[in-house]
C-alpha positions in Angstrom: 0.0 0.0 0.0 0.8 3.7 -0.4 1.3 5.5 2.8 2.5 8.8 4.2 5.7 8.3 6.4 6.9 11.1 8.8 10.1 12.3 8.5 10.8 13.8 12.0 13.2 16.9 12.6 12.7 19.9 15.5 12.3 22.3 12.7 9.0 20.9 11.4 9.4 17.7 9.5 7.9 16.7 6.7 6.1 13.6 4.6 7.3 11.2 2.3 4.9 9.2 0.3 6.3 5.3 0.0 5.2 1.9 -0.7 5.1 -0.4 2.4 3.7 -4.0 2.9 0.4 -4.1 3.8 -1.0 -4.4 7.4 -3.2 -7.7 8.3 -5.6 -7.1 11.3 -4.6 -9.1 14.4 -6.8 -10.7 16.9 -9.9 -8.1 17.7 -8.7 -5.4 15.1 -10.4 -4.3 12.0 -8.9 -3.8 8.5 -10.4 -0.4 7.0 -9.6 1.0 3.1 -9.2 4.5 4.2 -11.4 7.0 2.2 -10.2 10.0 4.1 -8.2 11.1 7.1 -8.6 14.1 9.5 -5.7 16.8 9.4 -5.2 17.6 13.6 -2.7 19.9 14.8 -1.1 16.6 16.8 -0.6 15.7 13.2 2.1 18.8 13.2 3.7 17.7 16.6 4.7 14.4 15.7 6.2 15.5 12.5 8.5 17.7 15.4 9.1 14.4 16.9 7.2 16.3 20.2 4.1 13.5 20.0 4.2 9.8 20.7 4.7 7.4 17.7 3.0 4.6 17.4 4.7 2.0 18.5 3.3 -1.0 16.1 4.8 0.3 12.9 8.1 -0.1 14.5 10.9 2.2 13.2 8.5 3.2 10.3 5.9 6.0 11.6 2.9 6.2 9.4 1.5 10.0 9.5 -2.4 10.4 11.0 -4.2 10.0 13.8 -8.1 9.4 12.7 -9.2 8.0 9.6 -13.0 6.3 8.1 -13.6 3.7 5.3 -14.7 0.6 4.7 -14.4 -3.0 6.4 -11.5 -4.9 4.3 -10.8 -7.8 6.4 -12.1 -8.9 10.3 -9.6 -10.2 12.8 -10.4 -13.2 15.0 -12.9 -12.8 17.7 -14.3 -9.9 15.9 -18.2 -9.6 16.2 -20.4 -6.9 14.9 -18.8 -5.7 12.1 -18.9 -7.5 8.1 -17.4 -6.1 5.1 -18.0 -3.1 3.4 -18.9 -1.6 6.7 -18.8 2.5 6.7 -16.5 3.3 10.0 -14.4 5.7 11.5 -12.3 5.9 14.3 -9.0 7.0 16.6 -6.5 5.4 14.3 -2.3 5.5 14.2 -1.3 6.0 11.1 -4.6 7.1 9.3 -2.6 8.6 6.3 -2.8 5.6 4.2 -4.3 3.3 1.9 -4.9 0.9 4.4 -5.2 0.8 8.4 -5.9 -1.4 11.4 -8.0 -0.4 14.2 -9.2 -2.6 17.6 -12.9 -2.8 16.4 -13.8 -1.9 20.0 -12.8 2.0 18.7 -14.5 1.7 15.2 -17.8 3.7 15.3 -20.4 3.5 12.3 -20.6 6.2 9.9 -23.8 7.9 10.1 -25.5 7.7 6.4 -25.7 11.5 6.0 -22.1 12.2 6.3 -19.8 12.1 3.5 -16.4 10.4 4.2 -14.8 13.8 4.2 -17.4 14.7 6.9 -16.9 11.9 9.3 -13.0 12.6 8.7 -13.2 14.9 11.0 -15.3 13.7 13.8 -13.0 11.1 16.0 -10.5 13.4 17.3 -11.7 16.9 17.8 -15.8 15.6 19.0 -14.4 12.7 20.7 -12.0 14.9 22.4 -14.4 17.9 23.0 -17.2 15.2 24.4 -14.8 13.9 26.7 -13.6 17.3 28.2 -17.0 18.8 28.5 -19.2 16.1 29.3 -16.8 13.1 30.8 -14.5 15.4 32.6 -16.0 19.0 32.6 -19.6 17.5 34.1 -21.1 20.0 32.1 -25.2 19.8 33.0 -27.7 21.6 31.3 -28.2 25.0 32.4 -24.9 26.0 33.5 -22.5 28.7 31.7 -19.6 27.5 29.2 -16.6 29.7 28.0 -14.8 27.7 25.3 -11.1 29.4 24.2 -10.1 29.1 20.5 -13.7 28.7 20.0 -13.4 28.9 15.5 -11.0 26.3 16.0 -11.8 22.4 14.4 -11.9 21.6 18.2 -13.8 24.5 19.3 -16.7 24.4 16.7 -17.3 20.6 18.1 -17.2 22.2 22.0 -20.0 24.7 20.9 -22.0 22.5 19.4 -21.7 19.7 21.9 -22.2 22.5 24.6 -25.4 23.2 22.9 -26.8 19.7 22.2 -26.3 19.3 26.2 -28.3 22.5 26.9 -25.3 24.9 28.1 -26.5 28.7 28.5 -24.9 30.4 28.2 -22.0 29.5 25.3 -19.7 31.7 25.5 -16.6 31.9 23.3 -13.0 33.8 22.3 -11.7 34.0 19.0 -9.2 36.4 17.3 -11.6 37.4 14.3 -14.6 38.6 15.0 -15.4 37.5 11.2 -16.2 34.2 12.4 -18.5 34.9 15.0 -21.6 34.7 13.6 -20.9 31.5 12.1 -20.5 30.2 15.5 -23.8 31.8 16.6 -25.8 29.9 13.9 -23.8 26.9 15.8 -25.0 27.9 19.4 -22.6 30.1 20.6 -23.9 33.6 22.9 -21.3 35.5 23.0 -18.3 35.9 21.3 -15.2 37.9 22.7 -12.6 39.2 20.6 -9.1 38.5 23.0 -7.4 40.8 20.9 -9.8 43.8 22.0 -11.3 42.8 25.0 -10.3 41.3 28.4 -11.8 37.9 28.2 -12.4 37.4 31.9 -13.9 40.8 32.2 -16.5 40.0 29.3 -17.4 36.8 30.9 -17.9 38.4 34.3 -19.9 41.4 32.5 -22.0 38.8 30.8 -22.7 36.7 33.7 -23.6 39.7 36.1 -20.4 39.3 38.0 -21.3 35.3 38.7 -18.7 33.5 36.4 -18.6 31.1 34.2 -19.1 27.5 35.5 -17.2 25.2 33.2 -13.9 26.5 31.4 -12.8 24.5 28.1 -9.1 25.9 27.4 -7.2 25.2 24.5 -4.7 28.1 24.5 -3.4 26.9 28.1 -0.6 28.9 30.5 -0.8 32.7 29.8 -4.6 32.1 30.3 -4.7 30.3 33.6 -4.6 33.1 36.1 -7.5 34.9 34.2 -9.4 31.4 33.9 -9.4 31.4 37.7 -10.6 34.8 38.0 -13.7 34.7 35.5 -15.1 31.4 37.2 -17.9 30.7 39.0 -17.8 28.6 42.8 -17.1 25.3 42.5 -16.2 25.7 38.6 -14.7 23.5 36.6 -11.2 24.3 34.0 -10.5 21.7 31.5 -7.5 22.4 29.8 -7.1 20.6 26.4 -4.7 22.1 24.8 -1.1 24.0 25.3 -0.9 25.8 22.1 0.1 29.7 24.3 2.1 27.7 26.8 2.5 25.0 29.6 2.8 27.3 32.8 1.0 30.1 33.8 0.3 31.7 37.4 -2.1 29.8 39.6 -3.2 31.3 43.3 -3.9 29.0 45.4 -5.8 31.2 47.8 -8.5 31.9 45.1 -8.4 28.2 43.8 -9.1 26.9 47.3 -12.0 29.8 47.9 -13.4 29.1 45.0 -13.3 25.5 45.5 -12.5 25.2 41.9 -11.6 22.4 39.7 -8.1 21.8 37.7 -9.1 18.9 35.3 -6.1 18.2 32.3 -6.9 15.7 29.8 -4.6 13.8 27.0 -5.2 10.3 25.0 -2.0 10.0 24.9 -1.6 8.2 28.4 -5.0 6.7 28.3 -5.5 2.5 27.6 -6.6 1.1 25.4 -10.1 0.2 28.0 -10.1 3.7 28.7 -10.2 4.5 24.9 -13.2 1.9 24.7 -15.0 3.4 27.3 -15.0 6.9 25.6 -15.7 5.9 22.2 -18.6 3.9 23.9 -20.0 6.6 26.0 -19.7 9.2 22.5 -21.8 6.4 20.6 -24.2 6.8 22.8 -24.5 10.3 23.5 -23.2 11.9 20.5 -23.3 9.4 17.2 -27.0 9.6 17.0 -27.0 13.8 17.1 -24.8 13.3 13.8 -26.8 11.0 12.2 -30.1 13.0 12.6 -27.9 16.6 11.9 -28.3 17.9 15.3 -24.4 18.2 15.2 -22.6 19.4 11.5 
């Protein structure tokens, strides 16, 4: 098969298309043609060498991390899938002609979505339902901000906040150009960081009562104004780094607040862990993309 092989160096890397041997499915894994691949920023740090390589293509890293297309071949003790199945899943080395997958992560493709649509679903919703609902406890009612909200991840995070009744949705973005895309989405209110002090806007919009769950994906230079704009007992999932790893945390507030520090990463979760997530998104997410709840 064709496949896209990482070439790792600290300035960037890069990709170089060869022809490998084909991968058989093992014992409980899945053989899928690959119609399309998501692109994820992830995708960027390994080509730094700065993400964890999958370990099964040995010295070889194949490029991608998600991928959907059809059933090729069904390892032993397999049950529930037959050939020709439409799935898409969590998958190392997605940037190929063929891939293998444990068929405990392979999730059915919802008929409406094309392959380039459902590309795109198992890392950033799978992700963004695990920080809000999983680990943020988001419940319906409560206040949401979501940082980087234009982003791929941050479009999945307003629309999953809104599917599980979040008011209000609040969101930061550096062009204001894309804000009323995100409203047709669900989002409230969208604050330009460039312009505005987030923490201010939130506390403006929420009568001075803060925001109850925090989804950050810009991460240090935002913690200390994270702490400041939420409500008692709130909740700060951070997701992503992409500003920085450390900012300034007081301890004083956190503990006043009785506030929640929450991080989350797949990369040190098992395998079961994986299952349980891709379980709980089947049953509280998959069936809002197949009716077009979610886009």
């Amino acid at each position: 098969m064709k496949a896209f092989i990482v070439i790792q160096d600290p300035s960037g890397g890069t990709l170089e298309l060869r022809e490998i041997p084909d991968p058989k499915p093992e014992p409980g894994e899945l053989l899928i043609r690959v119609k399309a691949a998501g692109v994820n920023r992830a995708d960027l740090y390994q080509r730094k060498g700065t993400h964890p390589a999958p370990a099964k293509y040995g010295a070889l890293i194949i490029a991608g991390l998600e991928a959907v297309g059809e059933v090729k071949e069904i390892g032993d003790g397999v049950r529930g899938f037959k050939r020709g199945d439409r799935v898409m899943a969590h998958s190392a080395g997605g940037y190929a002609e063929l891939v293998t997958v444990h068929h405990r992560l392979a999730l059915p493709v919802p008929e409406r979505l094309s392959w380039e649509e459902a590309a795109a679903i198992p890392v950033s919703y799978m992700t963004e339902h695990d920080a809000l609902i999983t680990n943020g406890g988001l419940r319906a009612g409560e206040s949401i901000l979501i940082h980087a909200a234009s982003s791929g991840v941050g479009v999945a995070a307003v629309q999953i906040a809104r599917l599980f009744g979040a008011k209000p949705i609040m969101g930061t973005g550096g062009d204001p150009a894309k804000f009323d895309a995100l409203r047709s989405l669900g989002m409230d209110l969208g604050i330009h960081y460039r312009t505005q002090n987030f923490a201010d806007a939130v506390l403006n919009h929420t009568a001075g009562g803060g925001v109850d769950v925090i989804i950050d994906h810009v991460g240090g230079p935002y913690l200390k104004e994270n702490l400041r704009c939420m409500a008692l007992k709130g909740r700060l999932v951070s997701v992503g780094r992409l500003g920085g790893k450390t900012g300034e945390l007081d301890l004083d507030f956190l503990a006043l607040r009785r506030l929640h520090l929450i991080g989350v990463t797949f990369r040190t979760r098992t395998l079961e862990e994986r299952v349980v997530i891709a379980e709980r998104f089947a049953r509280e997410v998959l069936p809002a993309l197949a009716d077009g709840r979610l886009k």
